[in-house]
Backbone bond lengths (Angstrom), bond angles and torsions (degrees), N, CA, C in turn:
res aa  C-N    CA-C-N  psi(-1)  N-CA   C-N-CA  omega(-1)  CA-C   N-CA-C  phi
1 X - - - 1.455 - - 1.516 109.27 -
2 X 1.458 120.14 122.10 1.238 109.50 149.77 1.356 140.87 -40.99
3 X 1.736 134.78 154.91 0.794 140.73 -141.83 1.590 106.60 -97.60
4 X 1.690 109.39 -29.05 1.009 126.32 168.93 1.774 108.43 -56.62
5 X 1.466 116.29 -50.37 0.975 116.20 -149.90 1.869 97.55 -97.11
6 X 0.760 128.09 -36.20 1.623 130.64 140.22 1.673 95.18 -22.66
7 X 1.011 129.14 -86.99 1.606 108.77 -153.83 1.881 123.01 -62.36
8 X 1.848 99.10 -18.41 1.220 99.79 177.93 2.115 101.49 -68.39
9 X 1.184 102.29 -58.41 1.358 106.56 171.94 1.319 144.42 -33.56
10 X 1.755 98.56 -21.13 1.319 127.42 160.61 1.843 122.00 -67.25
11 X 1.467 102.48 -22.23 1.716 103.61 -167.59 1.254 94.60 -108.13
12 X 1.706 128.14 10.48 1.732 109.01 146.71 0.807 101.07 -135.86
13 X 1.619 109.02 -176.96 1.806 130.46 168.31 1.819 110.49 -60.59
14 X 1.340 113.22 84.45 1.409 120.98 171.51 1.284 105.45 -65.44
15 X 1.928 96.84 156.99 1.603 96.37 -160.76 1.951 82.42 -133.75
16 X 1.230 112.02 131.16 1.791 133.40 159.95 1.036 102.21 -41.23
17 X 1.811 136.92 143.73 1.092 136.58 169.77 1.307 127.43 -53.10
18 X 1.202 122.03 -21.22 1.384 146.94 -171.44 1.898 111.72 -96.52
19 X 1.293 106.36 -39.37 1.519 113.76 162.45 1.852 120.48 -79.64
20 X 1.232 106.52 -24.33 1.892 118.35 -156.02 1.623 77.79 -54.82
21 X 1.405 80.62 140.40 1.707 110.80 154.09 1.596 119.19 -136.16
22 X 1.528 110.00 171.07 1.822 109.53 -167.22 1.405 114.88 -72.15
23 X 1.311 118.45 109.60 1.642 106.58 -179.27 1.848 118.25 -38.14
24 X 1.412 112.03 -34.10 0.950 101.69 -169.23 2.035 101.44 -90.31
25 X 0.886 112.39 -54.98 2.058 104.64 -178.52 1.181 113.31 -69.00
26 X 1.875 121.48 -37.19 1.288 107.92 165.79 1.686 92.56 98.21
27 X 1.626 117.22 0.13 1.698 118.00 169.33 1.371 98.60 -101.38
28 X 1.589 93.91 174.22 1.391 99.72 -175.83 1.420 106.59 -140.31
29 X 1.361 120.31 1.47 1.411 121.20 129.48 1.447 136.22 -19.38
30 X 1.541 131.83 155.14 1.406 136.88 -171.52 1.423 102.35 60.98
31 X 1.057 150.07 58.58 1.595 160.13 -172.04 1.672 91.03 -48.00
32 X 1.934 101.43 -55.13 1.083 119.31 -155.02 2.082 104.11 -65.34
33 X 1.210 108.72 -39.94 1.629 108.38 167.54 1.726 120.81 -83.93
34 X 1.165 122.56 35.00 0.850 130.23 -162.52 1.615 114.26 -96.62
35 X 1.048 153.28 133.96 0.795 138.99 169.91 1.630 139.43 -140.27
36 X 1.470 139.99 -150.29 1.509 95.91 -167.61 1.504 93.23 -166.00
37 X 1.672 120.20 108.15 1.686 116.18 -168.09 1.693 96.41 -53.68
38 X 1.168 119.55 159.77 1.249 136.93 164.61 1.428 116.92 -101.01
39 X 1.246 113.13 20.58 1.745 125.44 154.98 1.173 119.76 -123.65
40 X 0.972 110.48 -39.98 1.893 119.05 -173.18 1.510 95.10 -100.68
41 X 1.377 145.50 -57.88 1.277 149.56 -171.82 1.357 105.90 100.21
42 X 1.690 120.30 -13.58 1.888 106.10 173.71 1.485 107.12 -65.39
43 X 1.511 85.90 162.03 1.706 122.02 -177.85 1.595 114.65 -65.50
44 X 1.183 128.97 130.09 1.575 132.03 147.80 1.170 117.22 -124.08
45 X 1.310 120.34 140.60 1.055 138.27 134.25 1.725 130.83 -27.54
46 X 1.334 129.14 101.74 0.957 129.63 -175.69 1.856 107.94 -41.00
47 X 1.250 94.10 -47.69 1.665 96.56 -167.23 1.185 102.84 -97.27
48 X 1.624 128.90 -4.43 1.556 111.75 167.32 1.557 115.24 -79.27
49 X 1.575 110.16 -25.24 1.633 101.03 162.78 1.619 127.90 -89.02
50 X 1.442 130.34 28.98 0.857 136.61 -134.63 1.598 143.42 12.78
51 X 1.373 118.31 71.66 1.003 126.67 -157.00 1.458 106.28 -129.48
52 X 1.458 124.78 139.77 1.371 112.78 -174.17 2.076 110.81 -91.75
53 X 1.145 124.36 2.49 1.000 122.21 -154.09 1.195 94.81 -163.97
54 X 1.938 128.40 175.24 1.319 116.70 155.59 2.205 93.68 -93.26
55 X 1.770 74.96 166.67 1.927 69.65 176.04 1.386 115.44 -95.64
56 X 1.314 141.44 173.80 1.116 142.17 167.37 1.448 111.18 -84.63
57 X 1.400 111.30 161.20 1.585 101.40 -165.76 1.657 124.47 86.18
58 X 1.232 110.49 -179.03 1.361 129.99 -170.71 2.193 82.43 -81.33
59 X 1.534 110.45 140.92 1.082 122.44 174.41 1.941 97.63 -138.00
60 X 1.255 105.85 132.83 1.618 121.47 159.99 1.347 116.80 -94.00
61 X 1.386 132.85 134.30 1.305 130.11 147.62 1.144 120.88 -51.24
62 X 1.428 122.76 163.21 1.463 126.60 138.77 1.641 130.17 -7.08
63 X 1.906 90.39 -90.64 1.268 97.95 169.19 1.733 135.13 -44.15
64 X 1.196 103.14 -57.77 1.716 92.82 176.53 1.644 103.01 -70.29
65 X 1.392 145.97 -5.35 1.594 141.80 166.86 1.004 99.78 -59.17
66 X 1.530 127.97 -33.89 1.651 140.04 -156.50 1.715 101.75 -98.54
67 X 1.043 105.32 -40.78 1.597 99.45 -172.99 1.889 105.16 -132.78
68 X 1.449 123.86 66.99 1.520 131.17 177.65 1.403 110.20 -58.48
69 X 1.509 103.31 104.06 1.763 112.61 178.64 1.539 91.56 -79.51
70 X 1.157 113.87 147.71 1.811 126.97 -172.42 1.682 78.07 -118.62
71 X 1.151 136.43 107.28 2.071 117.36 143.01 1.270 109.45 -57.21
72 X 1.553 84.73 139.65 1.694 118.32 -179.51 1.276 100.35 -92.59
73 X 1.450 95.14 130.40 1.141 119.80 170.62 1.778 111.98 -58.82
74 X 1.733 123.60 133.80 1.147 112.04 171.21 2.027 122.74 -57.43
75 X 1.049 134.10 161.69 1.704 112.58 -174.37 1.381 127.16 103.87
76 X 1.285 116.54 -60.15 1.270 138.75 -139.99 1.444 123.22 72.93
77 X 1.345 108.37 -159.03 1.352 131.54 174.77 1.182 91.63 -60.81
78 X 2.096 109.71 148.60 1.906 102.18 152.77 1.579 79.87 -101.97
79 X 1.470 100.72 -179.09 1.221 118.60 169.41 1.648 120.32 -112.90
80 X 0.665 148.59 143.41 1.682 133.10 -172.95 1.021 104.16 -100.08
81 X 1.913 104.06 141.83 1.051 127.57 179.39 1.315 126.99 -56.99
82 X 1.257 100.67 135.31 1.994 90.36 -178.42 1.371 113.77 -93.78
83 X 1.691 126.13 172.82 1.192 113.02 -141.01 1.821 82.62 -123.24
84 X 1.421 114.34 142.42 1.330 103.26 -179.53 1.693 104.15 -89.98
């Protein structure tokens, strides 16, 4: 797991591959429609977000669409040097 995605995983109750259930029904049934944000890592239901399939590719939930954590860079900003 990324490091980024480790800290989102940190601000809820994460669920083991073997425990995950659908954020939205809260079953853990349809293994096979199951699917898995690629920011947050919770479970949906293909058909609880209305979706006919899972998609190929990188997929976002809802929630992180609604609230995009950017990781901070350790440091901050540099500022660039000015040129004499």
């Amino acid at each position: 797991m990324s490091e980024p995605l480790v800290c989102v995983i940190q601000t809820y109750r994460w669920q083991c591959m073997e425990c995950k259930t659908c954020t939205v029904c809260q079953q853990p049934h349809h293994e096979d429609e199951m699917m898995f944000c690629d920011q947050c890592d919770r479970g949906y239901h293909t058909f609880c977000v209305g979706m006919n399939s899972i998609p190929m590719g990188l997929w976002v939930c809802k929630l992180c669409e609604k609230n995009p954590t950017t990781p901070k860079k350790k440091g901050g900003a540099k500022t660039p040097k000015q040129s004499k």
